[in-house]
C-alpha positions as a Markdown table, in Angstrom:
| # | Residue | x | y | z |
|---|---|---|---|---|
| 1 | Unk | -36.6 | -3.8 | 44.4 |
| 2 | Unk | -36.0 | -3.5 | 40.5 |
| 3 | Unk | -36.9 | -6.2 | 38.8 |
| 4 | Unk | -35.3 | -7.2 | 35.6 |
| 5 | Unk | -37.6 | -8.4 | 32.9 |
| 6 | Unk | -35.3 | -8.9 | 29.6 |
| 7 | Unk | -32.2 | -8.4 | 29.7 |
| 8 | Unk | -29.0 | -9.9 | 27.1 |
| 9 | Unk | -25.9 | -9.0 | 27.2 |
| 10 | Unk | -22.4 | -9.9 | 25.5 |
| 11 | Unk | -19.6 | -11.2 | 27.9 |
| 12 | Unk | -17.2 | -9.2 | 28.1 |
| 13 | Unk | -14.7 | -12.4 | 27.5 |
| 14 | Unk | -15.8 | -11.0 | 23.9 |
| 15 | Unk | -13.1 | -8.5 | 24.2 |
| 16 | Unk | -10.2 | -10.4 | 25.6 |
| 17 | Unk | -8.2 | -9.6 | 22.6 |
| 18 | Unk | -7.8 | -6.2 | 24.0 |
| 19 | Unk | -3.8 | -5.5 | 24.1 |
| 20 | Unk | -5.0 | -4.2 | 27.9 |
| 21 | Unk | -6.3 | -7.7 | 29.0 |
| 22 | Unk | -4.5 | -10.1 | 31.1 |
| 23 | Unk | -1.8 | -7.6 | 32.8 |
| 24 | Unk | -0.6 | -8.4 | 36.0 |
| 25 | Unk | -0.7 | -4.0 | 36.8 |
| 26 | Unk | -2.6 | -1.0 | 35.7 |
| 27 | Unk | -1.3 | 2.6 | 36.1 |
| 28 | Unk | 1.7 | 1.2 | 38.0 |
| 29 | Unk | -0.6 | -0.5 | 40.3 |
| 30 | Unk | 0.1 | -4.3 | 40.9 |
| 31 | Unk | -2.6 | -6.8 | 42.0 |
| 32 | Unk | 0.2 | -8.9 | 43.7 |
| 33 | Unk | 1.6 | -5.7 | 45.9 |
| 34 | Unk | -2.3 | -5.8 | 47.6 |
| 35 | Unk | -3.5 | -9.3 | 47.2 |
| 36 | Unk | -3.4 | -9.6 | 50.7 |
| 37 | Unk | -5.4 | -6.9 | 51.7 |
| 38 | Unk | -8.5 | -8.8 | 52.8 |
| 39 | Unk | -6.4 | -10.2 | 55.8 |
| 40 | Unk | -3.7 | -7.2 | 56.3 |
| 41 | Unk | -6.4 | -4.2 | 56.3 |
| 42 | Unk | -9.4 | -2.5 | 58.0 |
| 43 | Unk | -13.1 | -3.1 | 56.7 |
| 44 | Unk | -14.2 | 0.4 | 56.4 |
| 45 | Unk | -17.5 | -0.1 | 54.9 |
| 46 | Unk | -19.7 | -2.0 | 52.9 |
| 47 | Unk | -22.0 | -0.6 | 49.9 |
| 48 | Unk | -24.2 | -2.3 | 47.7 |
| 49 | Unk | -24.3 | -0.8 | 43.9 |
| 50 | Unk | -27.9 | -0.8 | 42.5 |
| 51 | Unk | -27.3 | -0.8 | 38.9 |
| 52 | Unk | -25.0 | -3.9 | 38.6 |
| 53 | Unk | -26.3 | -5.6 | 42.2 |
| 54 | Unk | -22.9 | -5.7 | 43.2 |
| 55 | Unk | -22.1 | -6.0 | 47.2 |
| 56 | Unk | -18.7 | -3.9 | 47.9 |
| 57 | Unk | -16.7 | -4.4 | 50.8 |
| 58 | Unk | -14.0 | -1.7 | 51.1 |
| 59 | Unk | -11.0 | -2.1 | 53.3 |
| 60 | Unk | -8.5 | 0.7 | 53.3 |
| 61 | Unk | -4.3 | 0.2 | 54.8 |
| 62 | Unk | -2.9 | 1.9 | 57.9 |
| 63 | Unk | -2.2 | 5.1 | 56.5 |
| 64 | Unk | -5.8 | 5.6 | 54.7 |
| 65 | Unk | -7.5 | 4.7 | 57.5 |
| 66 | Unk | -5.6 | 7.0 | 60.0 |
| 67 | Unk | -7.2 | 9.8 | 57.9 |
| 68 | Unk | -10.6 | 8.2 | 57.5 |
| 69 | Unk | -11.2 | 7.2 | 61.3 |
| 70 | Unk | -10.3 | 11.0 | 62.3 |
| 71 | Unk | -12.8 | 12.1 | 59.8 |
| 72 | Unk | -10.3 | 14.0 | 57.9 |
| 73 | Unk | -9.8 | 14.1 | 54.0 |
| 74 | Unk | -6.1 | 14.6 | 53.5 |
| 75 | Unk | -4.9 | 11.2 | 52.9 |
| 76 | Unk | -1.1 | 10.8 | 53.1 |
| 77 | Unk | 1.2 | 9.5 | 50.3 |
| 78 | Unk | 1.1 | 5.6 | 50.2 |
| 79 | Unk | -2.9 | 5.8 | 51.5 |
| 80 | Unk | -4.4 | 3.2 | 49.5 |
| 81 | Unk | -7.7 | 1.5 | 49.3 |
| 82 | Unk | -9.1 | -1.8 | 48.4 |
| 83 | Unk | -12.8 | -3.0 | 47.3 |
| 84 | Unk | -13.9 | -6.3 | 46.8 |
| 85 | Unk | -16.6 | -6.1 | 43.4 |
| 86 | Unk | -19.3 | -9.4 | 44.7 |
| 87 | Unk | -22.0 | -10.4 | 42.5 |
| 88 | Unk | -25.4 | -11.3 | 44.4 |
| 89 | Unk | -28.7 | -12.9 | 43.5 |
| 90 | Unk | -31.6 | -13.6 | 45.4 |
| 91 | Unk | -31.6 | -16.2 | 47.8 |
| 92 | Unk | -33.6 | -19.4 | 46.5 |
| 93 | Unk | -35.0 | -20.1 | 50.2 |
| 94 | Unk | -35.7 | -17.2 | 50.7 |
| 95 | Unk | -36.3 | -14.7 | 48.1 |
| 96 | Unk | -36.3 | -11.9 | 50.2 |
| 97 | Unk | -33.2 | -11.8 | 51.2 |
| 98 | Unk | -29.6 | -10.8 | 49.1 |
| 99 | Unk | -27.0 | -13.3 | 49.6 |
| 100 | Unk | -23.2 | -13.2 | 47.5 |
| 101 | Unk | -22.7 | -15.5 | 45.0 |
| 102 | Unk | -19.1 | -14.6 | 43.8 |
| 103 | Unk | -16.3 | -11.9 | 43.2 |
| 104 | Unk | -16.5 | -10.3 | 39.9 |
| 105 | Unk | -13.2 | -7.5 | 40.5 |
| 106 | Unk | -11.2 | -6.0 | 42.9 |
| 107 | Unk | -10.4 | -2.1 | 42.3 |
| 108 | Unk | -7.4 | -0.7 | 44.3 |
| 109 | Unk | -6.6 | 3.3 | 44.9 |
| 110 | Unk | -3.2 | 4.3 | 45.8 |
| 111 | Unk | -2.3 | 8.4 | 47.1 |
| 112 | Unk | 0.5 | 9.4 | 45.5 |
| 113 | Unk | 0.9 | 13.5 | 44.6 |
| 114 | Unk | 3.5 | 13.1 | 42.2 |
| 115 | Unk | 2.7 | 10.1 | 40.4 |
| 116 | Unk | -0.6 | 10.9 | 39.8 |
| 117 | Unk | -1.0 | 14.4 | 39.8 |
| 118 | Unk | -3.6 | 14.7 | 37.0 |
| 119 | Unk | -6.1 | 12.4 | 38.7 |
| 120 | Unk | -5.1 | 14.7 | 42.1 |
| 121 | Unk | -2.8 | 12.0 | 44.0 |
| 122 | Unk | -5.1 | 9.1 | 43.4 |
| 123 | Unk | -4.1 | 6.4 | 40.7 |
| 124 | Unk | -7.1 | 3.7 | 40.2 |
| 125 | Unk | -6.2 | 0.1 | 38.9 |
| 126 | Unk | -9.3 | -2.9 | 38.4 |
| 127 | Unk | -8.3 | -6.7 | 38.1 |
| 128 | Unk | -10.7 | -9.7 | 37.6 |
| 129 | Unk | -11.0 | -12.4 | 40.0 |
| 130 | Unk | -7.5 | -13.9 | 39.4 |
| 131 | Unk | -5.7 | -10.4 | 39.5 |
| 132 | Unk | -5.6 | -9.7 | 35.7 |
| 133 | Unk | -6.7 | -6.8 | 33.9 |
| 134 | Unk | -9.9 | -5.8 | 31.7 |
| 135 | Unk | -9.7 | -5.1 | 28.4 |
| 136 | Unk | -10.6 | -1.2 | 28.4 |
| 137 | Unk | -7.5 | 1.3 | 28.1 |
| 138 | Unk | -6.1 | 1.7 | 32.0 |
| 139 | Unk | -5.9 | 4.9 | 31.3 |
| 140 | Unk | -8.9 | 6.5 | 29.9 |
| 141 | Unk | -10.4 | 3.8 | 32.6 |
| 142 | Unk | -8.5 | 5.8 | 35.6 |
| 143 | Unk | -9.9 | 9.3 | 34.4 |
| 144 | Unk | -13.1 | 8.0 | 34.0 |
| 145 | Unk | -13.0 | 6.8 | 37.6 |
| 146 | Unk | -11.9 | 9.9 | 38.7 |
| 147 | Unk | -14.4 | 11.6 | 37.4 |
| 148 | Unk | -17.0 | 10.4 | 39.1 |
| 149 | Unk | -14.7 | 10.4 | 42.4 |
| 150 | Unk | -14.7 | 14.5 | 41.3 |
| 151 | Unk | -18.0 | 14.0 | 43.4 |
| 152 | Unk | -16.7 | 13.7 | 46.6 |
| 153 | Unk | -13.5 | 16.5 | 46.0 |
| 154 | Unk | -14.4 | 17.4 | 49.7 |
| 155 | Unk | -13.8 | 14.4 | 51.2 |
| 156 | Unk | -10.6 | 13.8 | 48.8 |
| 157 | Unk | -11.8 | 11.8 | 46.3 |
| 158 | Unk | -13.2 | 9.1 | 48.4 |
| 159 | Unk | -17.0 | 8.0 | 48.7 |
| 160 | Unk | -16.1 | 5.5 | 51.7 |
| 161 | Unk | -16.9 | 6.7 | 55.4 |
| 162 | Unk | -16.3 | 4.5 | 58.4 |
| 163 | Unk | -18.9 | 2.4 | 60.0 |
| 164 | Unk | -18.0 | 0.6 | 63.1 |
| 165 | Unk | -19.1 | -3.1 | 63.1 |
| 166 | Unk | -17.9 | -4.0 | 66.4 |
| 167 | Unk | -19.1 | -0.9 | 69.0 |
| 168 | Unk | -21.5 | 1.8 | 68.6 |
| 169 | Unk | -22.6 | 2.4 | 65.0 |
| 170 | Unk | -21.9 | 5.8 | 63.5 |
| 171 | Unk | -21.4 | 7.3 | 59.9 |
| 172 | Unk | -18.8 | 9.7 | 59.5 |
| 173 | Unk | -20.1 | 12.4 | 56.9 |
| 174 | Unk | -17.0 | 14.7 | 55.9 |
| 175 | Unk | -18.7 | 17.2 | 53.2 |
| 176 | Unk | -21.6 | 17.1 | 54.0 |
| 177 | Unk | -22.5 | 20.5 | 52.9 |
| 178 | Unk | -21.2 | 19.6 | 49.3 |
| 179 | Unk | -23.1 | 20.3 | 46.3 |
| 180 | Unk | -23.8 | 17.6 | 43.4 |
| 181 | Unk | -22.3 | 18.6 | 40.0 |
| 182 | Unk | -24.5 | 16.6 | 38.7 |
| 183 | Unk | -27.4 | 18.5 | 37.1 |
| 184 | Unk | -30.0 | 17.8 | 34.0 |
| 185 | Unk | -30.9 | 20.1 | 31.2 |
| 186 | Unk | -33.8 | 20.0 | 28.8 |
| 187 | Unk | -32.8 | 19.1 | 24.8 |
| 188 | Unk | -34.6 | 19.1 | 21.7 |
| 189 | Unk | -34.0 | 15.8 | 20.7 |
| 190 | Unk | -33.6 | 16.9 | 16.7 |
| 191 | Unk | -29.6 | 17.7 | 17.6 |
| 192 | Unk | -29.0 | 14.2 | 19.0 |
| 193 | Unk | -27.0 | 11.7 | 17.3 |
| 194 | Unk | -28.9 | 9.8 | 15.0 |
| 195 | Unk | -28.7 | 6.1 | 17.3 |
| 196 | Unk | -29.8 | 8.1 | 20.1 |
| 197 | Unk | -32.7 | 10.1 | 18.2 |
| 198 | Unk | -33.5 | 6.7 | 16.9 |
| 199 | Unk | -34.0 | 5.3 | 20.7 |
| 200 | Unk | -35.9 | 8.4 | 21.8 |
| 201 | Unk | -38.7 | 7.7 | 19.1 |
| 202 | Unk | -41.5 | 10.9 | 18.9 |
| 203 | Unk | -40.6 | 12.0 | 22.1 |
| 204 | Unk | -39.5 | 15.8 | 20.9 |
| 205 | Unk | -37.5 | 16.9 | 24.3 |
| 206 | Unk | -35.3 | 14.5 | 26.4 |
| 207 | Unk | -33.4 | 14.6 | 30.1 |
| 208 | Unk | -29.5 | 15.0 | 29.1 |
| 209 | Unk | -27.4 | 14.2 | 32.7 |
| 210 | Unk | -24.8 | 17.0 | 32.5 |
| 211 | Unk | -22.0 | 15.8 | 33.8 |
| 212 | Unk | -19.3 | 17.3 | 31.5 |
| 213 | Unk | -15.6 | 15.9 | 33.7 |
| 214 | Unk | -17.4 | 12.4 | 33.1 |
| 215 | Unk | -18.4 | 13.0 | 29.8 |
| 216 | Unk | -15.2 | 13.7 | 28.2 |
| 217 | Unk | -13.3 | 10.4 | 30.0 |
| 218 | Unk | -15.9 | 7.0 | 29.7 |
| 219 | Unk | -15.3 | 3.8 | 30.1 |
| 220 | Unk | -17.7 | 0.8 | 30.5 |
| 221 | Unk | -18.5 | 0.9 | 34.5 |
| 222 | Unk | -19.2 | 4.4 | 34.6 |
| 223 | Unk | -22.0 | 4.3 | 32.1 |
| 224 | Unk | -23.1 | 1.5 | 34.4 |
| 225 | Unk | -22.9 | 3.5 | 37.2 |
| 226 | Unk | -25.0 | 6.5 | 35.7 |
| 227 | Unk | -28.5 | 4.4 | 35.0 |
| 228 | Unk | -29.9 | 4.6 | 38.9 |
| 229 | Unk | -29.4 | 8.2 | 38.2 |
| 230 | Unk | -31.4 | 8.3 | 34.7 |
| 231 | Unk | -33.9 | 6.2 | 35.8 |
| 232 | Unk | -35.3 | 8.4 | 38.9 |
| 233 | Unk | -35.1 | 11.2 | 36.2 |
| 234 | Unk | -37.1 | 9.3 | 33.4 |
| 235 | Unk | -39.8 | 8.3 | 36.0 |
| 236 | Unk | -40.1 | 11.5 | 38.2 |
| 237 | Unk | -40.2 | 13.7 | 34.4 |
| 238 | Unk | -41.5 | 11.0 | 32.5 |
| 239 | Unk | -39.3 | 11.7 | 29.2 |
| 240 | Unk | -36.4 | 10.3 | 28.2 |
| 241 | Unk | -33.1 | 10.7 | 29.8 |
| 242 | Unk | -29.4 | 10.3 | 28.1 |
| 243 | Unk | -25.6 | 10.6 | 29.4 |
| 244 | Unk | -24.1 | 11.2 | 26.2 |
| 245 | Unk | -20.4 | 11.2 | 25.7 |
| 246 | Unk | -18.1 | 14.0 | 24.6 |
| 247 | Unk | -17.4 | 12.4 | 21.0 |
| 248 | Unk | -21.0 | 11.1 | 20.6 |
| 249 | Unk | -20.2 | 7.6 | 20.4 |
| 250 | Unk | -21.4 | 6.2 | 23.7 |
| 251 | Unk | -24.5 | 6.5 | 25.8 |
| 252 | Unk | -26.9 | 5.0 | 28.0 |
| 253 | Unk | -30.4 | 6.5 | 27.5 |
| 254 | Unk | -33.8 | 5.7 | 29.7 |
| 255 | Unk | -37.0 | 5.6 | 28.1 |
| 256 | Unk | -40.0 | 5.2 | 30.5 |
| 257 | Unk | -42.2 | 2.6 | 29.0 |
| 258 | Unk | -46.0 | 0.8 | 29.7 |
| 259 | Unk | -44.5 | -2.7 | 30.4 |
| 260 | Unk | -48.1 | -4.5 | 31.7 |
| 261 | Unk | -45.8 | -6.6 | 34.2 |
| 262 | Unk | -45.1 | -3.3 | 36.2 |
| 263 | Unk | -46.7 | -1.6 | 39.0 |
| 264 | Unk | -47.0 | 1.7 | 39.2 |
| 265 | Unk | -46.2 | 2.7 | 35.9 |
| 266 | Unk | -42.8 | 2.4 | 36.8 |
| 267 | Unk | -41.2 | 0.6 | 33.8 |
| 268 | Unk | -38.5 | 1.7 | 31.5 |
| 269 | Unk | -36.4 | 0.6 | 28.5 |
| 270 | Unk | -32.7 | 0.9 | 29.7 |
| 271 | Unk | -30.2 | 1.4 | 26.1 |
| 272 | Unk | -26.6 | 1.5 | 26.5 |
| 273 | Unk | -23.6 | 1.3 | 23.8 |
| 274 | Unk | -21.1 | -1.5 | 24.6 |
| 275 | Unk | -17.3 | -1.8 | 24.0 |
| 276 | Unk | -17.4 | -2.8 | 20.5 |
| 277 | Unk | -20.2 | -0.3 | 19.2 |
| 278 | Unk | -23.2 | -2.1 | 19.9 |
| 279 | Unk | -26.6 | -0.6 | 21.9 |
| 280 | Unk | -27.7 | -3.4 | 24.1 |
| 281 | Unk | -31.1 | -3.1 | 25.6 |
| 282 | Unk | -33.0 | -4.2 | 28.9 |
| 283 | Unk | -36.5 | -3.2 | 30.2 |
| 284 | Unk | -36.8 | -2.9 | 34.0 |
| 285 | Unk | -39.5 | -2.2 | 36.4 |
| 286 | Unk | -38.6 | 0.5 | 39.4 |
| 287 | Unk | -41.0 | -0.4 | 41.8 |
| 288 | Unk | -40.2 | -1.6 | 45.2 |
């Protein structure tokens, strides 16, 4: 279980001036065309995302789910898919256990070749609880989610695989045999950006995630996304470990640290830019 032991961080209400806040669609994709989904679709799965402690549910419509139950990967025009973004916190009678406090967003995936072609058929929209929009540009935000959908290209660009809650259990696994494009790379730290050089202190070499699709189209989430990832690195190689944007301009970087309160040696200092420029900063402890 990770424990978080500091840890501010600017709402992202901050931002609401955005001229992307507040839409009713992203990317051609309207919240009130799948509000229903929770009641009108098929739970395919549900994941839980370690880095924001987020509970997803993901349903998917008729069409998507005629491709997913035959454990196929090529989804039909008008496949679409839905996911339900719950915040959780430990339960106070029984710390133990997980338990959902609220919704924080709903994401939605549509297949559509011709619409979407550069994102290969899949066009991505996110909406807060009440079906608006975030502030980050929808479509910077859509690459960047593709990118890290460019994972799973073998089972068309979507991580969810069918578990049946009502008969015997199973887990479909379509590519299987697929190989990460994720890989790390050893850097002297002297050519780094002088924020991140600055984080990395005397250390002379660093980690840097290599993830170059992902790296050239970055929003918010995905940096998010990446610090599970950095963290294994920065505790298995004990160094520091960065994702660092195409332009230079935003990061997350993983500095293991001698935090007293954790066992194991297992601490680190988590850094991360934020929408308006800013590096916020948490220390965790990785031990379960």
């Amino acid at each position: 279980m990770k424990y978080l032991l500091i840890f501010f961080l600017l709402p992202f209400t901050l931002f609401a001036a955005s001229p992307h806040a507040g839409k009713e669609e992203m990317n051609g994709i309207a919240y009130k065309d799948y509000k229903n989904f929770l009641q009108d679709w098929t739970l395919v799965t549900i994941r839980f995302r370690k880095d924001t402690g987020e509970m997803r549910m993901t349903y998917a419509n008729k069409i998507a789910m005629e491709t997913l139950a035959n454990g196929k990967s090529d989804y039909k025009k008008g496949a679409a898919l839905a996911k339900t973004g719950i915040a959780t916190s430990p339960d106070k009678s029984f710390t133990s256990s997980i338990v959902p406090r609220f919704i924080r967003r709903y994401q939605v995936m549509v297949y559509d070749p011709q619409k979407y072609s550069k994102t290969n058929g899949w066009g991505y929209a996110l909406f807060d609880p009440s079906g608006k929009t975030f502030p980050e540009d929808p479509i910077e935000t859509q690459e960047s989610c593709h990118a890290c959908h460019t994972l799973v290209a073998d089972d068309g660009y979507v991580f969810s695989r069918p578990f049946d809650f009502q008969g015997k259990t199973r887990f479909i696994e379509v590519g299987k045999n697929r190989k990460s494009p994720l890989r790390f790379e050893e850097v002297d730290t002297k050519g780094l950006p002088a924020a991140l050089r600055a984080i990395v202190g005397d250390n002379k070499t660093a980690s840097k995630l290599v993830f170059e699709i992902l790296a050239d189209k970055i929003f918010q989430g995905a940096l998010d996304e990446l610090k599970p990832i950095l963290e294994e690195e920065a505790i298995i190689k004990k160094r520091p470990t960065f994702f660092l944007s195409k332009d230079l301009k935003r990061f997350v970087a993983v500095i293991p640290n001698d935090v007293k309160e954790c066992a194991f040696d297992s601490g680190v200092d988590v850094h991360m830019t934020l929408l308006d420029g800013k590096v916020h900063k948490e220390s965790v402890c990785l031990h379960d």
